[in-house]
Backbone as a chain_set.jsonl record, in Angstrom:
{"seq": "XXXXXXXXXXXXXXXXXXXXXXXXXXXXXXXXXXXXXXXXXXXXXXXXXXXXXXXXXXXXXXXXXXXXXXXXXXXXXXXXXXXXXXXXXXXXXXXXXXXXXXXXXXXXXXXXXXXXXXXXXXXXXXXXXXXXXXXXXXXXXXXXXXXXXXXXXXXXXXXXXXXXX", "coords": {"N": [[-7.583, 7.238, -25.423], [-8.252, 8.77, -22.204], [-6.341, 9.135, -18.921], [-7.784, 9.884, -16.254], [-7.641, 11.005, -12.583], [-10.128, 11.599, -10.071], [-10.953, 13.694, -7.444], [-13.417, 12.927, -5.216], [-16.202, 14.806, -3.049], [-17.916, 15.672, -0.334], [-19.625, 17.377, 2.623], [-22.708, 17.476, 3.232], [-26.083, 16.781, 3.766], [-27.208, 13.59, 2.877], [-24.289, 12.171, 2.822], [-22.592, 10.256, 2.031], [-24.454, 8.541, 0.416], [-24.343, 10.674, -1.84], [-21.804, 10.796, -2.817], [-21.504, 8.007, -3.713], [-23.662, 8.51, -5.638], [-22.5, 10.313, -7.357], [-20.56, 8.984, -8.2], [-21.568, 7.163, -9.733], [-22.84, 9.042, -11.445], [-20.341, 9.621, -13.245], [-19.682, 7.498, -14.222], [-21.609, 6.992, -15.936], [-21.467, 9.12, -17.477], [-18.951, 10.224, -17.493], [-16.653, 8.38, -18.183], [-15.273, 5.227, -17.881], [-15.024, 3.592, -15.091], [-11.594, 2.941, -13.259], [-10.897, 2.202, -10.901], [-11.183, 2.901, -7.464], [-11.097, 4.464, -4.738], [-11.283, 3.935, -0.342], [-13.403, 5.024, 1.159], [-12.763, 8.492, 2.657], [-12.997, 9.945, 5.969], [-13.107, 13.15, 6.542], [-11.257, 15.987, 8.524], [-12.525, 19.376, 8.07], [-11.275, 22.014, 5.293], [-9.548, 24.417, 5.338], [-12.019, 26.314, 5.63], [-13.134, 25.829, 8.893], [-15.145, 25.785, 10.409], [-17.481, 24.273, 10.183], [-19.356, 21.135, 9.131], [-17.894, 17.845, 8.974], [-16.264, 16.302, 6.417], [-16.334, 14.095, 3.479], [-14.715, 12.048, 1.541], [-13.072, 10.477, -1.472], [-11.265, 9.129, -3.915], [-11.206, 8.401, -7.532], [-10.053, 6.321, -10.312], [-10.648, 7.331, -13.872], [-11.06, 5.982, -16.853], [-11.406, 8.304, -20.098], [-12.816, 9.39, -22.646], [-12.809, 12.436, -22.914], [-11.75, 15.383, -23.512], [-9.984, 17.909, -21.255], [-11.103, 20.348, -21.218], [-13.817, 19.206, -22.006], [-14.101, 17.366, -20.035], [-14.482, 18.879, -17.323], [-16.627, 20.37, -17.869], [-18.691, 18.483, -17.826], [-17.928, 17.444, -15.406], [-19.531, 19.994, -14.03], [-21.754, 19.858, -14.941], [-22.385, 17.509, -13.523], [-22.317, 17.722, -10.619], [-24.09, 20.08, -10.499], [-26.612, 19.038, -11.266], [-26.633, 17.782, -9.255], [-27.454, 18.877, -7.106], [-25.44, 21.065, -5.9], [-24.543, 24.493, -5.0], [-22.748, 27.104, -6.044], [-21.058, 29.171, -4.138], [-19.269, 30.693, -2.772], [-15.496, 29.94, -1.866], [-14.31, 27.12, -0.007], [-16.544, 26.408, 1.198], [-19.458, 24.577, 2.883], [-20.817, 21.51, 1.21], [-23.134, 20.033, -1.014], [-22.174, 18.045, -2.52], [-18.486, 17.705, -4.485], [-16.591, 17.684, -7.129], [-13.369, 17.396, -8.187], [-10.851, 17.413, -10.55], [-8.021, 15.566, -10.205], [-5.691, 15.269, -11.376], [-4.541, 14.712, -14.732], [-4.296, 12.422, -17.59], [-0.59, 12.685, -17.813], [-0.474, 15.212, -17.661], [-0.231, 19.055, -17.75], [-1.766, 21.958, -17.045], [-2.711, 25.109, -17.204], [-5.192, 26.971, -16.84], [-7.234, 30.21, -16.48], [-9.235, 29.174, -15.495], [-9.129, 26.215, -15.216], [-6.684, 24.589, -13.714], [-4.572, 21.678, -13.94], [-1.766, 19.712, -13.252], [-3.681, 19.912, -9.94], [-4.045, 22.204, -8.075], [-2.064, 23.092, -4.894], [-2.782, 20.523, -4.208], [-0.567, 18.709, -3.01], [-0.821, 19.714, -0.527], [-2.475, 19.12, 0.821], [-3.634, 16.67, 2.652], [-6.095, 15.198, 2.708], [-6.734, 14.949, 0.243], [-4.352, 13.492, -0.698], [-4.142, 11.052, 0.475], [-6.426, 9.24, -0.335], [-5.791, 9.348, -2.856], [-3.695, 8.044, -3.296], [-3.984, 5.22, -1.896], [-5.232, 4.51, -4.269], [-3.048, 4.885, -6.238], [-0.349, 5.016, -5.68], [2.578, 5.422, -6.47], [2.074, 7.006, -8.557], [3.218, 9.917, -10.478], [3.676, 13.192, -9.918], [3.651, 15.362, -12.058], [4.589, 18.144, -11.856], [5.823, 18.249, -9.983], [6.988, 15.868, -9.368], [7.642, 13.858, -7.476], [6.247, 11.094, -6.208], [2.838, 10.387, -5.36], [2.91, 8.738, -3.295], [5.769, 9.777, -1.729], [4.649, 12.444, -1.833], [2.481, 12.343, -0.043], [3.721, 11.478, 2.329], [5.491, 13.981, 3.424], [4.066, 15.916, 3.789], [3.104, 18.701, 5.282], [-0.169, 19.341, 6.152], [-1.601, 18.455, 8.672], [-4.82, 17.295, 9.773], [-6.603, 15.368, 10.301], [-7.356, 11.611, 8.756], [-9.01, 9.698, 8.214], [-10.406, 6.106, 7.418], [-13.635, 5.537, 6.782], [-16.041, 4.386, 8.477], [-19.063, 2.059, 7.675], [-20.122, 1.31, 9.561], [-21.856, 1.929, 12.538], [-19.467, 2.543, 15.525], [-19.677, 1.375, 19.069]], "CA": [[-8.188, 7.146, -24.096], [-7.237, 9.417, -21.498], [-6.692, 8.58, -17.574], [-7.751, 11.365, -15.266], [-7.692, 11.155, -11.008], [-10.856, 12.566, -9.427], [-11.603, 13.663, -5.983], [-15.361, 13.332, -4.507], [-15.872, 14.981, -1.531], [-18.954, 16.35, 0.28], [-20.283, 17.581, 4.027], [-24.006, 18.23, 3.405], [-27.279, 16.086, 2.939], [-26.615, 12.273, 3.138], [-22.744, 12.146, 2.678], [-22.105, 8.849, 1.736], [-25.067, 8.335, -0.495], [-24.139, 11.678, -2.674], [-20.476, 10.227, -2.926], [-22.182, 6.801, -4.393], [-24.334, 8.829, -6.692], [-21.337, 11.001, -7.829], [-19.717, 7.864, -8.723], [-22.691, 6.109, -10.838], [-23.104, 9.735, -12.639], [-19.355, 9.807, -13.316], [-19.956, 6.108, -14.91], [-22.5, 7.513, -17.085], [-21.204, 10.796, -18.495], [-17.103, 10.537, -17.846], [-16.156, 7.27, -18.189], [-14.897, 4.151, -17.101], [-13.719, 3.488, -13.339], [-10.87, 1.462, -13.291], [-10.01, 2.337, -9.574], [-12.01, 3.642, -6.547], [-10.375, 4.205, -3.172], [-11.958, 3.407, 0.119], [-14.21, 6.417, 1.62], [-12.411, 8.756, 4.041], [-13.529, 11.424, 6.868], [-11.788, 14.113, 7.075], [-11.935, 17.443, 8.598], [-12.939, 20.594, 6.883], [-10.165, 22.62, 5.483], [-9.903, 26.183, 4.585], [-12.988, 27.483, 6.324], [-13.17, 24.796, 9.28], [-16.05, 26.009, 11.032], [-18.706, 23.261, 9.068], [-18.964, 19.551, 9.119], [-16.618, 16.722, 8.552], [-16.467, 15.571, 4.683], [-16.27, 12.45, 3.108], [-13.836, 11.727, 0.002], [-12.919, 9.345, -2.498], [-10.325, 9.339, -5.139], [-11.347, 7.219, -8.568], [-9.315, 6.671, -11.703], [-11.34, 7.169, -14.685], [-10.414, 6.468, -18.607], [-11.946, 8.694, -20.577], [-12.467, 10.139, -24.075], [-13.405, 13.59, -23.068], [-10.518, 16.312, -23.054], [-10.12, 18.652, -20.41], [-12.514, 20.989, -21.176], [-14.937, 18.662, -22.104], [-14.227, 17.066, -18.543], [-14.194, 19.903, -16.588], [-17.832, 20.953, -18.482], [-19.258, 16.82, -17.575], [-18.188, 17.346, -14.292], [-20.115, 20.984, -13.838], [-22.785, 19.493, -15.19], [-22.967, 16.306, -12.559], [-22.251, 18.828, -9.568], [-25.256, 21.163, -10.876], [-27.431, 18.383, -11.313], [-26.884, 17.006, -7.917], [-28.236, 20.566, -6.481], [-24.492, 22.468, -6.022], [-24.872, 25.816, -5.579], [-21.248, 27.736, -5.632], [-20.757, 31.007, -3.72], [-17.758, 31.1, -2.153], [-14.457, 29.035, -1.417], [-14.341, 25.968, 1.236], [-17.935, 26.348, 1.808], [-20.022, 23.526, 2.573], [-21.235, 21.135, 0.012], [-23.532, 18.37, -1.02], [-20.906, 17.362, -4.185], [-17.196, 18.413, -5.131], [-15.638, 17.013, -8.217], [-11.94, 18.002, -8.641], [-9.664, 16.968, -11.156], [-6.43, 15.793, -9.556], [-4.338, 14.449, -12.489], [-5.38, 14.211, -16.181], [-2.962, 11.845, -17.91], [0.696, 12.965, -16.998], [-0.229, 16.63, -18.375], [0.283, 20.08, -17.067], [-2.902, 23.147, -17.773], [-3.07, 26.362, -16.385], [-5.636, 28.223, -17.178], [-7.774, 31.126, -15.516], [-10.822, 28.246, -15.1], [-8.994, 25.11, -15.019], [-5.795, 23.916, -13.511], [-4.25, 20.612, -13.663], [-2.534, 18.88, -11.603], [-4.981, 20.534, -8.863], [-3.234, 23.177, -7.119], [-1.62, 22.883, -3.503], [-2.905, 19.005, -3.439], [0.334, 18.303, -1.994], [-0.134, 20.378, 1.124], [-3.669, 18.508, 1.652], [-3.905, 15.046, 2.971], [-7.485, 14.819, 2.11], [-6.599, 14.113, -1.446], [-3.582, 12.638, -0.867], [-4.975, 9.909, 1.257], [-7.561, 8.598, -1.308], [-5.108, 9.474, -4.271], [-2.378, 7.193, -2.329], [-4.537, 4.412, -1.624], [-5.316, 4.045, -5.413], [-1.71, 4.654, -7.498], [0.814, 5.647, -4.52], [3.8, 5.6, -7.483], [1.683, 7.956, -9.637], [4.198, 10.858, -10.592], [3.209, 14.338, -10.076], [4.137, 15.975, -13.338], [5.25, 19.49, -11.833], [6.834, 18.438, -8.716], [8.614, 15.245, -9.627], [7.731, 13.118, -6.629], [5.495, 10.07, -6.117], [1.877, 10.93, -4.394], [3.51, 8.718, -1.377], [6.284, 11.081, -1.027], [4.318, 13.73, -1.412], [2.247, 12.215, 1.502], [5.131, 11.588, 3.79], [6.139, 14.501, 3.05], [2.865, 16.606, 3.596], [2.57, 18.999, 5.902], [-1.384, 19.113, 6.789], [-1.573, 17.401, 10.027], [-5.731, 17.543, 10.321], [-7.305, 13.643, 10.044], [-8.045, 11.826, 7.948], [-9.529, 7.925, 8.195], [-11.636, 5.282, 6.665], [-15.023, 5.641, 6.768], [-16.631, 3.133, 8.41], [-20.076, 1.828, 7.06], [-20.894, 0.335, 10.947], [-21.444, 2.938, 13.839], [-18.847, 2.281, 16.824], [-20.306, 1.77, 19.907]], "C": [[-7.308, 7.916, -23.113], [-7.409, 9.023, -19.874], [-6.797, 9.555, -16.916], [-8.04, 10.374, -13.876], [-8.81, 11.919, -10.553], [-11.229, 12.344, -7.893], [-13.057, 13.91, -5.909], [-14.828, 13.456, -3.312], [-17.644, 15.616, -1.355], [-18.744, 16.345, 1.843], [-21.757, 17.805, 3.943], [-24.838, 16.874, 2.833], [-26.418, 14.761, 3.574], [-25.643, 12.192, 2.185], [-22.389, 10.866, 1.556], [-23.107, 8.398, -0.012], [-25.24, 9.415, -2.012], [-22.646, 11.059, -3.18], [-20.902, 8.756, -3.958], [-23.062, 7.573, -5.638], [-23.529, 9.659, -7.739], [-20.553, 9.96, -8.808], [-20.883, 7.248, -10.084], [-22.63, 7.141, -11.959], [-21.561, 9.89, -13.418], [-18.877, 8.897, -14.111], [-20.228, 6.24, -15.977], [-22.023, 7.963, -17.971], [-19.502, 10.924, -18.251], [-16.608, 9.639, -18.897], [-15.84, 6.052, -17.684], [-14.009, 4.141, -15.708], [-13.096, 2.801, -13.651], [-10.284, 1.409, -12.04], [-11.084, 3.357, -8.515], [-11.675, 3.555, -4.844], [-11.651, 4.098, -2.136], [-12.867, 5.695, 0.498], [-13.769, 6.915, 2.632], [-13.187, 9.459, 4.397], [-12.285, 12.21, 7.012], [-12.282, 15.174, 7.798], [-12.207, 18.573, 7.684], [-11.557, 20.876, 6.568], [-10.225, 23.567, 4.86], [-11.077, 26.599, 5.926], [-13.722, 26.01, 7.264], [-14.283, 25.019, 10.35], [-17.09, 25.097, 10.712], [-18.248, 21.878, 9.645], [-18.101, 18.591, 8.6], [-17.324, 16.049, 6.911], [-15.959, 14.324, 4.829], [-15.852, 12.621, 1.63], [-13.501, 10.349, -0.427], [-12.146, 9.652, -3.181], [-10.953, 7.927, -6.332], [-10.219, 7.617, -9.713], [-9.976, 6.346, -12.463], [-10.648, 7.332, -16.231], [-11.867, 6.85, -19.168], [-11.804, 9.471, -21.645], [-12.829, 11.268, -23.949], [-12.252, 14.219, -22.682], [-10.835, 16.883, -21.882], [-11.534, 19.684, -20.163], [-13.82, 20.356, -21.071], [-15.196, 17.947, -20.586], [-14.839, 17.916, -17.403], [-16.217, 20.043, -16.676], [-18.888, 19.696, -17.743], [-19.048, 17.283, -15.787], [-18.725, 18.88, -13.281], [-21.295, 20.291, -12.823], [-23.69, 18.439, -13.74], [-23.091, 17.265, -11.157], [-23.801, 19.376, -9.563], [-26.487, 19.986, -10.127], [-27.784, 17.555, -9.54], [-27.355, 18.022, -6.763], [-26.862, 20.874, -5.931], [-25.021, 23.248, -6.229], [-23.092, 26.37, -5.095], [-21.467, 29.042, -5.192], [-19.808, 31.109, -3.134], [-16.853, 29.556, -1.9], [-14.678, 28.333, -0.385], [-15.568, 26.304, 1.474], [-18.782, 25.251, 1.469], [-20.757, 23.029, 1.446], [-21.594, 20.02, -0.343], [-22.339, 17.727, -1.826], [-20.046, 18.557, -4.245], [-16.4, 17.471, -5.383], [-14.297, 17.649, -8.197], [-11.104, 17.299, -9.605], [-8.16, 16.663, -10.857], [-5.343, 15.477, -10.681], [-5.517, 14.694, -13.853], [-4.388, 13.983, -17.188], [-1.884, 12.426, -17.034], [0.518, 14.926, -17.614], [-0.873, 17.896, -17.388], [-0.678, 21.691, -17.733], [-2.938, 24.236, -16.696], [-3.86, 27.357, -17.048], [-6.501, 28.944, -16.251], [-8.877, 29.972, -14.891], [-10.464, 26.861, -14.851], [-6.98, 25.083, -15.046], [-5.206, 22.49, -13.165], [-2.399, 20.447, -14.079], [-3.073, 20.014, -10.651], [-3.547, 21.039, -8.021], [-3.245, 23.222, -5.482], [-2.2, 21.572, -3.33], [-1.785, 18.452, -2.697], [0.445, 18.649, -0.719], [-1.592, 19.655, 1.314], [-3.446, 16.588, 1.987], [-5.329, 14.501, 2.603], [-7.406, 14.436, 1.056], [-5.292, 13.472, -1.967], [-3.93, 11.427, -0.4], [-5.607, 8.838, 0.461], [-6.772, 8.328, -2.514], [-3.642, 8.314, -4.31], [-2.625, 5.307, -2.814], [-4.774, 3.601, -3.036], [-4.051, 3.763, -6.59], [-0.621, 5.546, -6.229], [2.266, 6.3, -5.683], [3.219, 7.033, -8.695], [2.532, 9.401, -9.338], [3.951, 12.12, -10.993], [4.094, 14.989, -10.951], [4.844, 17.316, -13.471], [6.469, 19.47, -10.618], [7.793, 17.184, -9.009], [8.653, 13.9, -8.348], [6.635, 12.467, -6.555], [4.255, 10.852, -5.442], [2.195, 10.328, -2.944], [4.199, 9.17, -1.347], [5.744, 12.127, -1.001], [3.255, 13.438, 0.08], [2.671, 12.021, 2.727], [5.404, 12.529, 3.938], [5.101, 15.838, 3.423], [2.438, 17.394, 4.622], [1.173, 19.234, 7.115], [-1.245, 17.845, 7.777], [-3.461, 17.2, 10.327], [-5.953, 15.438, 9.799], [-7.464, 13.293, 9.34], [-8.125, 9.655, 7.674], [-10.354, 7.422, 7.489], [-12.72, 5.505, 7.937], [-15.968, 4.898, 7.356], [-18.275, 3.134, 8.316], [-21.019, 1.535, 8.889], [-20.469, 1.332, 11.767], [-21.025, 2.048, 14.511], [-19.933, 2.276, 17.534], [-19.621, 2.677, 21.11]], "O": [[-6.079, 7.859, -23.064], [-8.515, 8.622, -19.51], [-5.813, 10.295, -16.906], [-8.534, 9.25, -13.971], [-8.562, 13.124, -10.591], [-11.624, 11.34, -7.302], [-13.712, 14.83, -6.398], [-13.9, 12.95, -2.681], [-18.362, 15.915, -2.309], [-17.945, 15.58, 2.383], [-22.096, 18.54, 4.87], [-24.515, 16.144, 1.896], [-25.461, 14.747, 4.349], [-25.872, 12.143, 0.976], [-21.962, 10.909, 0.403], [-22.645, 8.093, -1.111], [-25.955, 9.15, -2.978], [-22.689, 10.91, -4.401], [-20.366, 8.725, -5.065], [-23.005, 6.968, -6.709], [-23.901, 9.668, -8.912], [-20.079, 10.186, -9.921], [-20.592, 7.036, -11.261], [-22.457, 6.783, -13.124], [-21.749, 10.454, -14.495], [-17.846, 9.116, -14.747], [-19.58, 5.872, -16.956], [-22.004, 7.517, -19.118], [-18.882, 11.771, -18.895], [-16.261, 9.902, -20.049], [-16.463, 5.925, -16.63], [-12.873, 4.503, -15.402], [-13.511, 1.863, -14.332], [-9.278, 0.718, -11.878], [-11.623, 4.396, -8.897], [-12.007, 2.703, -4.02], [-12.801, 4.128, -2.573], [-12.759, 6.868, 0.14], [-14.009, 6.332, 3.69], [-14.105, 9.834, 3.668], [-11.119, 12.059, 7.375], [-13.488, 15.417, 7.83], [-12.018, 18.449, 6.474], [-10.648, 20.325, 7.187], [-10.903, 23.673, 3.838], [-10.767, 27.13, 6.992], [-14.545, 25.258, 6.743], [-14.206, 24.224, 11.287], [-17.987, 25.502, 11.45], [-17.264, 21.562, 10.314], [-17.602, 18.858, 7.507], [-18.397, 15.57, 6.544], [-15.419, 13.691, 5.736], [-16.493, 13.192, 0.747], [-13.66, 9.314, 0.22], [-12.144, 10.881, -3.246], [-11.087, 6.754, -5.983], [-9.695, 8.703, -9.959], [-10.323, 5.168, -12.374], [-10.004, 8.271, -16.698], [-12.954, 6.297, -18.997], [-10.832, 10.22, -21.743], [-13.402, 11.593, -24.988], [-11.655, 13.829, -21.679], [-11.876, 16.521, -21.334], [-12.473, 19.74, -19.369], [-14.737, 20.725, -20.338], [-16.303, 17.967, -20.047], [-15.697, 17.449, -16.653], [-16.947, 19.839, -15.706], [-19.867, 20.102, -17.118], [-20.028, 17.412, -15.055], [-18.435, 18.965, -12.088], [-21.651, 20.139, -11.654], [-24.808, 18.497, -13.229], [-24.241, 17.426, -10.748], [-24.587, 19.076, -8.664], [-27.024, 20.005, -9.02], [-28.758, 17.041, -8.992], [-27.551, 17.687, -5.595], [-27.224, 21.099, -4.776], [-25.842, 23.352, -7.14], [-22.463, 26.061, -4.083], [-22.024, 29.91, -5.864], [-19.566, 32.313, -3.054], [-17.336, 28.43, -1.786], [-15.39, 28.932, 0.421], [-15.483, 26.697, 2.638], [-18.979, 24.865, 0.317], [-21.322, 23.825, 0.696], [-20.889, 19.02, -0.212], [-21.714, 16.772, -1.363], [-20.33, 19.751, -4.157], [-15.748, 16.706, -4.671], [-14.447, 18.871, -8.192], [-10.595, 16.311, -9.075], [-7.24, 17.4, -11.213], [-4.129, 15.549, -10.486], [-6.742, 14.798, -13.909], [-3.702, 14.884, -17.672], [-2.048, 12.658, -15.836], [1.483, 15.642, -17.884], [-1.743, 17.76, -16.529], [-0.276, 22.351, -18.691], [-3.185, 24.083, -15.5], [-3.436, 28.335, -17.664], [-6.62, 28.413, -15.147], [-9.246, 30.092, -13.723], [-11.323, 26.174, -14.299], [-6.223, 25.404, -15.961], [-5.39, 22.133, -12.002], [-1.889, 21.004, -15.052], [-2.638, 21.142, -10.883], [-2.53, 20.5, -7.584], [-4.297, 23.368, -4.86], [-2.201, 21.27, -2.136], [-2.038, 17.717, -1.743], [1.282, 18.267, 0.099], [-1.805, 19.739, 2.524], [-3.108, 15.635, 1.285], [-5.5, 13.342, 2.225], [-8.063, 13.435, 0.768], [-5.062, 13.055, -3.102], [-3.987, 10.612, -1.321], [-5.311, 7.652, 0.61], [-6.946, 7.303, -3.174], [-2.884, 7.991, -5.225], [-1.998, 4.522, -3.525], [-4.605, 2.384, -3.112], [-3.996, 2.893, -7.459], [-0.376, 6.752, -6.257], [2.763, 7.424, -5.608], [3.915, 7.758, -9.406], [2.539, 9.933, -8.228], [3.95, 12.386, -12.195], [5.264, 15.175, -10.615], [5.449, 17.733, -14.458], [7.454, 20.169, -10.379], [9.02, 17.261, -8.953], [9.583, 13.093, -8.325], [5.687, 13.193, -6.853], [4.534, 11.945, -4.949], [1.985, 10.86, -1.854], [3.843, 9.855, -0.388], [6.171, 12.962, -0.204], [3.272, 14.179, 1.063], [2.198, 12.283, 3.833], [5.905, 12.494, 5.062], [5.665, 16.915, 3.23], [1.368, 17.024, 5.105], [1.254, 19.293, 8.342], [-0.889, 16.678, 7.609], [-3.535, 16.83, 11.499], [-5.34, 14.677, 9.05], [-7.864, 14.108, 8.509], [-7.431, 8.798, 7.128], [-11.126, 8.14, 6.854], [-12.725, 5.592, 9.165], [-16.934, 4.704, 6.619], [-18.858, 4.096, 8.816], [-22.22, 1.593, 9.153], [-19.305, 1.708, 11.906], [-21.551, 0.936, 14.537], [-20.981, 2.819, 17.185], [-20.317, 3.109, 22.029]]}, "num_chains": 1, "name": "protein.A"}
């Protein structure tokens, strides 16, 4: 059984309820949740012209290697109408792989652990909230030091279910 870290995130369509359906198909076709942080807002990042996203971090055990992960979580993306054309550009669904076990992949199509997550707070935040002690395998430091520690200054709060007045 293997434990992988995934980020959900979206800005497009109903937010919240793509994030919930992300999760059920992720049930289905990954594996088992054994961990699901709360739902933040954040701002965009990279190309910050677009709407405010909404993330999640889960920890899922699962019997599917990397590839086979990677391929499962295309698939759920696709299916949820993703279309990819360019970097930071808005998006009903985005799966990422932040961790998978304690192990270390670089290849042209898949890197893990997820590259520059330490300079984002968006997926530290969520990734925090669920295993704070979890020990980034290239750098050597907890995900809460790497969030103390974290440059990105843009927002990044719970979600709340009840509009303010």
């Amino acid at each position: 059984m293997n434990t992988t870290y995934l980020l959900i995130g979206g800005n497009l369509g109903d937010r919240l309820v793509n994030l919930q359906k992300a999760v059920e198909l992720i049930s289905r076709q990954i594996g088992k949740i054994e961990q699901i942080s709360s739902v933040y807002e954040t701002a965009a990042w990279g190309l910050t012209e677009q709407p405010d996203y909404l993330n999640q971090a889960v920890r899922v055990n699962s019997y599917l290697e990397p590839n086979e992960l990677l391929k499962a979580i295309l698939a759920i993306e696709m299916n949820m109408g993703r279309v990819r054309r360019k970097a930071w550009e808005p998006r009903l669904i985005d799966i990422d792989i932040l961790f998978y076990n304690h192990d270390i992949l670089r290849e042209d199509y898949l890197q893990i652990p997820h590259p520059h997550m330490e300079e984002r707070r968006f997926a530290l935040v969520p990734m925090a909230e669920i295993d704070k002690d979890f020990v980034h395998p290239l750098l050597n430091h907890t995900i809460g030091e790497l969030l103390e520690s974290c440059p990105d200054s843009l927002p990044v709060k719970k979600f709340s279910l009840v509009p303010s007045d």
